[in-house]
matplotlib code that plots the C-alpha trace (Angstrom):
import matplotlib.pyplot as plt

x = [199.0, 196.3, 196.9, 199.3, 200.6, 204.0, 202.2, 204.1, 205.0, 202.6, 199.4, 197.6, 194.0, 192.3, 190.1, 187.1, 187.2, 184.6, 184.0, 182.8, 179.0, 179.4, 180.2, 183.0, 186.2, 187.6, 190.4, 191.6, 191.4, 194.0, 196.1, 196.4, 197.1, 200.0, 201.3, 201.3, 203.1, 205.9, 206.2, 207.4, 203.7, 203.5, 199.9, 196.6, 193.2, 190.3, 186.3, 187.4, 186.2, 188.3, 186.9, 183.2, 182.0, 178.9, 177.9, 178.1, 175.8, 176.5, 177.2, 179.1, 181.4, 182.2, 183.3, 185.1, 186.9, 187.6, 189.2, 191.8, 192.6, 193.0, 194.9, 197.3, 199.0, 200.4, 200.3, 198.0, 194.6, 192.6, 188.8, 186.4, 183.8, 181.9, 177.9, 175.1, 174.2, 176.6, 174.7, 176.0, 179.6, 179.6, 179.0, 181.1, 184.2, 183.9, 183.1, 186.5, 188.5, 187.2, 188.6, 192.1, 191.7, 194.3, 192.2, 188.8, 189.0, 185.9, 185.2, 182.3, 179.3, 178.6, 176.2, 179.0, 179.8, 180.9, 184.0, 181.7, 179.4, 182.6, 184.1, 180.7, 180.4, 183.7, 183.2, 180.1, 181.8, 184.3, 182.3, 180.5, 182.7, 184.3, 187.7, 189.5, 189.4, 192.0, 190.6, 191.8, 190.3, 189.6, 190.5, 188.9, 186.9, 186.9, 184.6, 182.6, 182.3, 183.8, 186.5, 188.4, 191.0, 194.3, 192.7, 189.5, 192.0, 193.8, 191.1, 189.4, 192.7, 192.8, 189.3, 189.8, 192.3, 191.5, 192.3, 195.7, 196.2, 194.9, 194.5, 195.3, 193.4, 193.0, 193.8, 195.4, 196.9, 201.0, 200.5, 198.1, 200.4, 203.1, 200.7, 199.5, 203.2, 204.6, 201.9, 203.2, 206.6, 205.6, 203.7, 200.2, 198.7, 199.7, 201.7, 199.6, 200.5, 199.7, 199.1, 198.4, 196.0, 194.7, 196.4, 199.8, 199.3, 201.9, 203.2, 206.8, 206.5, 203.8, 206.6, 209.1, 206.2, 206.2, 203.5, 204.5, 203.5, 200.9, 197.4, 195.8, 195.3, 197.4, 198.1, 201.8, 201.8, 205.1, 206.4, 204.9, 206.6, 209.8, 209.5, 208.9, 211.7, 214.1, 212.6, 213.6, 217.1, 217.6, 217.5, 215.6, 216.3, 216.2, 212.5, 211.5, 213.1, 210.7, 207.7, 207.8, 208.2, 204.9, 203.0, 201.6, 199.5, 198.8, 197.3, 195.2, 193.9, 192.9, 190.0, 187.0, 184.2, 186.7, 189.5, 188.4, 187.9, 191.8, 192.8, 190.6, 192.0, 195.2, 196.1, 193.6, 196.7, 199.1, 197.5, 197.0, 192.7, 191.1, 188.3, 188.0, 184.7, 183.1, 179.5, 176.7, 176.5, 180.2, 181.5, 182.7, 186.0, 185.4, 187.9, 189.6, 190.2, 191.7, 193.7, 195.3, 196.1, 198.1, 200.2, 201.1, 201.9, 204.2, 205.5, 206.1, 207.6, 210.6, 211.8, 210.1, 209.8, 207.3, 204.3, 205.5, 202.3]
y = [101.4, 104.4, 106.7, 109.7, 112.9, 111.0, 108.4, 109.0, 106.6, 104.8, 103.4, 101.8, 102.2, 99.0, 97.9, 96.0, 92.2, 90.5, 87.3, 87.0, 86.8, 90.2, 88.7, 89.4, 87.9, 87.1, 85.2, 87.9, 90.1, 87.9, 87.6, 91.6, 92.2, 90.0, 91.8, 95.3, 94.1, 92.0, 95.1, 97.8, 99.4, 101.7, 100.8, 100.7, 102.3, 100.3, 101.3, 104.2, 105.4, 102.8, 99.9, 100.5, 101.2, 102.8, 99.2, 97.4, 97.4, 98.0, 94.1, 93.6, 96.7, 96.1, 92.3, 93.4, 95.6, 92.9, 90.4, 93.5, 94.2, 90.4, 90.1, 93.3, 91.8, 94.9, 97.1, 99.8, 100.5, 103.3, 102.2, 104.7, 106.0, 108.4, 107.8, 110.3, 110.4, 110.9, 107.3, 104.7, 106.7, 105.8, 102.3, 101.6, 103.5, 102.1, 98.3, 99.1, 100.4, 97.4, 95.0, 96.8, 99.8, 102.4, 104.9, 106.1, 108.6, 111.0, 112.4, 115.8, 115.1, 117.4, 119.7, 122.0, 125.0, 127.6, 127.1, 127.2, 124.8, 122.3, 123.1, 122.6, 119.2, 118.1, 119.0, 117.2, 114.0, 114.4, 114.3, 111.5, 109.0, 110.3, 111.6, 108.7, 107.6, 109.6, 110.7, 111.9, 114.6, 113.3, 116.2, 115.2, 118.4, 116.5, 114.0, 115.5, 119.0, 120.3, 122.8, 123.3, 126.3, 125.5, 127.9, 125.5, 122.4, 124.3, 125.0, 121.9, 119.9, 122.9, 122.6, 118.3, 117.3, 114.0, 115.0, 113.3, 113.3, 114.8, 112.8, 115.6, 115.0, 118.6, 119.0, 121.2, 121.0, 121.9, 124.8, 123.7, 121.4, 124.3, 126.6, 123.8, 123.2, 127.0, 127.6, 124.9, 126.3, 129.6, 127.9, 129.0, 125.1, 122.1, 119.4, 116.6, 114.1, 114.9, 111.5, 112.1, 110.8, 111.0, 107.8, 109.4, 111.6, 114.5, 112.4, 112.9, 116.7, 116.3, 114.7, 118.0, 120.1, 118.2, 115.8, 112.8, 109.9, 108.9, 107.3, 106.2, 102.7, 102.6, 99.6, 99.2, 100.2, 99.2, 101.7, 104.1, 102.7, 102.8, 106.3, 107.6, 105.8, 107.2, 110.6, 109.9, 109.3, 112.4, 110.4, 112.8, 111.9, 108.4, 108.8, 111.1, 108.3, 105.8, 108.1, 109.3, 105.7, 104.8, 107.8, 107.1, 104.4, 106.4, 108.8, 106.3, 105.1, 108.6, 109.0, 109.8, 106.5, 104.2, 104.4, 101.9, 99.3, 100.1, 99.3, 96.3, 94.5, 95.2, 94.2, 91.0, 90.8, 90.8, 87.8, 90.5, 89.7, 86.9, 88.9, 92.7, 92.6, 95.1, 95.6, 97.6, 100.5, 100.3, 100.9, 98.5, 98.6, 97.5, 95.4, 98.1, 99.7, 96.3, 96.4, 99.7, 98.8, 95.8, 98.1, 100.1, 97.1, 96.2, 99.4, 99.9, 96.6, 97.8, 99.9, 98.1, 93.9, 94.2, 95.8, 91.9, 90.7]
z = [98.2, 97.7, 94.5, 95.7, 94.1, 93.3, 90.9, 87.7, 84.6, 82.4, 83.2, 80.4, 80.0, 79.8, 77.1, 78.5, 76.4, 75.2, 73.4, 69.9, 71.8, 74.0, 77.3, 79.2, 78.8, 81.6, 80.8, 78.1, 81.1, 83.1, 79.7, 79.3, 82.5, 83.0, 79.7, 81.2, 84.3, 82.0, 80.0, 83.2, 83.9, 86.6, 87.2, 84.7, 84.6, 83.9, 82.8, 81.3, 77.9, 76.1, 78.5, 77.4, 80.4, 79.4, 78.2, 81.1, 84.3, 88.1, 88.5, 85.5, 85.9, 89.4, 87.9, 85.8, 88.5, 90.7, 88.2, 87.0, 90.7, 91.7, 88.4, 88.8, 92.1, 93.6, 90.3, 91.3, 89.3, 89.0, 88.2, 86.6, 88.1, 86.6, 86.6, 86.0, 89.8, 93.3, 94.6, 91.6, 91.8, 95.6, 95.4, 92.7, 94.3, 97.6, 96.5, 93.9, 96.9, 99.1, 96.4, 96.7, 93.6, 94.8, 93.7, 91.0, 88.4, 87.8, 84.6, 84.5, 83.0, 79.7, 81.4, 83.6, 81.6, 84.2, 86.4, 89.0, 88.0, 87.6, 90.7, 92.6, 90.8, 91.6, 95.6, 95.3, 94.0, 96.3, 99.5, 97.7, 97.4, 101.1, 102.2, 102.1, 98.3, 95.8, 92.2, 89.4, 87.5, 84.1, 81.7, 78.2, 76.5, 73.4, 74.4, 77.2, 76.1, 79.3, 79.1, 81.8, 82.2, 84.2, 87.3, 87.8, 87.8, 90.7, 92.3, 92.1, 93.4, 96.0, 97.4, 97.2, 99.4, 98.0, 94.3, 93.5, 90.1, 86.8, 83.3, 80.8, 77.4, 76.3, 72.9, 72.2, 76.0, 76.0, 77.3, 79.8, 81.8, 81.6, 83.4, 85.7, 86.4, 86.6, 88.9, 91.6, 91.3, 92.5, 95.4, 94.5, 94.5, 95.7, 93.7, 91.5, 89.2, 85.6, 82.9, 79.6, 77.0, 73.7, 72.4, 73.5, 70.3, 71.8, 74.9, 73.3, 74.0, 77.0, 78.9, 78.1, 79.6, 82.8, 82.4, 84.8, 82.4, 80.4, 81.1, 77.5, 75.4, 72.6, 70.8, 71.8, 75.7, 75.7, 73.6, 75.4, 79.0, 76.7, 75.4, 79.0, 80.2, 77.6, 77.8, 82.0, 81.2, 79.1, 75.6, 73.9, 70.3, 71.2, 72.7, 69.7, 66.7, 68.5, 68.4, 65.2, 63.6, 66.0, 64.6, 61.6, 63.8, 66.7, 64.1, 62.7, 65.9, 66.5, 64.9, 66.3, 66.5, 65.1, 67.4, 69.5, 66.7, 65.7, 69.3, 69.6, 66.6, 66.8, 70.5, 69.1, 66.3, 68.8, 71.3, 73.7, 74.1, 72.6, 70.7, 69.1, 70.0, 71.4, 72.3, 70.4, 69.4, 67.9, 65.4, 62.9, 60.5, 57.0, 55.1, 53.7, 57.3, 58.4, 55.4, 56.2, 60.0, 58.6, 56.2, 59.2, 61.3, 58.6, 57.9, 61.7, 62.2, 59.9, 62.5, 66.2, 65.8, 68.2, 65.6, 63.2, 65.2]

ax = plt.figure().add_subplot(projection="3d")
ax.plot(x, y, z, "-o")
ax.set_aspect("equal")
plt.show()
């Protein structure tokens, strides 16, 4: 089914794998996807910033496309995108759609400072890719230097009838979603779905703010399909114990350059990809890093089984 304003719950964000020689993995790519369908995902992003998209070419990214939509069954997936020019954006969204994508996400490229300049890009992508594909606003002013205040989101989704969703990755953002949100309750935009990323860093208060789920590539998805779930049910100290004992980790795979290296090696510790290699430039964790991810799997694994990988 095409991506809608409804969408809500947890979609992971795929990591691209690779073997220990830089090709795709193919078959690590069947493995993890089977994993966020056993573990209750509502859908899953692929070639995002996590999936090294940047590093593979048109052939190879519309590959790996297709083997996470044949793989996903009816989970939906949202495939990134972005590209410096309007003409490789096109071709990768429609040939995505064509292979059964329910919809593309679109982040700005670092040259938009004025809301009009991002609102003119984003109409521009939108009649691009055509009417009849739904995006997602990629929100991430940490990483693409793009800030966007909660009046260009509305008026970006406004102007884009096609805009269906937003990945919120501001930081700090709470109070974004709570303007983004206050504004549809007095009727002055029309309703999205808001997924949050940033490693799910503050999804246990994101979720309080009216954020619909969470979009990012932690380590532990399922924790994060668990903490919305009790966060749904009104278990608010039960979704906050679970957090908190998962933070120390999630900070850690926060930092900047390294954080994909983290995520790589441990969803390689628990079976999830074959490989946590990922292609150059990257960069690298030392023996001590690895060393300090293992304490925290320990650590963590006193309190969730699931981190005794």
């Amino acid at each position: 089914m095409p991506l809608d304003h409804t969408a809500r719950g947890v979609f992971p964000i795929a990591p691209t794998p690779f073997d220990t020689d830089g090709r795709i993995d193919f078959a690590s790519i069947e493995r993890l996807t089977a994993f966020y369908r056993e573990i209750g995902s509502d859908g899953m992003t692929v070639l995002g910033v996590l999936g090294e998209a940047p590093k593979l070419d048109g052939v190879e990214a519309l590959d790996v496309a297709r083997c996470f939509i044949r793989a996903a069954g009816a989970l939906p997936v949202i495939v990134g995108v972005s590209a410096p020019g309007f003409a490789a954006m096109r071709g990768l969204a429609l040939a995505s759609m064509e292979a059964g994508a329910a919809g593309v996400m679109i982040a700005p490229p670092n040259t938009l400072r004025t809301d009009d300049q991002i609102a003119s890009y984003y109409r521009g992508a939108a009649d691009a890719i055509g009417p009849g594909v739904p995006w997602v606003i990629q929100d991430y002013p940490l990483n693409f230097s793009v800030v966007m205040s909660p009046g260009v989101i509305r008026r970006i989704v406004d102007e884009n009838g096609s805009c269906v969703m937003l990945k919120h990755e501001d930081w700090p953002g709470l109070e974004k979603i709570s303007a983004l949100r206050a504004a549809e309750q007095v009727g002055t935009g029309r309703p999205i779905s808001i997924l949050c990323g940033n490693g799910g860093l503050f999804l246990d208060f994101e979720t309080e703010r009216g954020a619909d789920g969470a979009m990012t590539g932690y380590a532990f998805p399922d924790m994060l399909v668990d903490l919305v779930s009790l966060q749904s049910d009104g278990r608010r100290d039960d979704a906050h114990d679970l957090f908190d004992a998962h933070l120390p980790l999630l900070r850690y795979e926060q930092q900047p350059g390294v954080g994909l290296a983290v995520r790589k090696y441990v969803m390689a510790r628990r079976g999830l990809i074959a490989s946590d290699t990922q292609r150059n430039p990257a960069a690298r964790l030392t023996p001590t890093a690895r060393a300090e991810i293992d304490y925290l799997l320990a650590r963590l694994s006193t309190r969730d089984a699931r981190a005794g990988c």
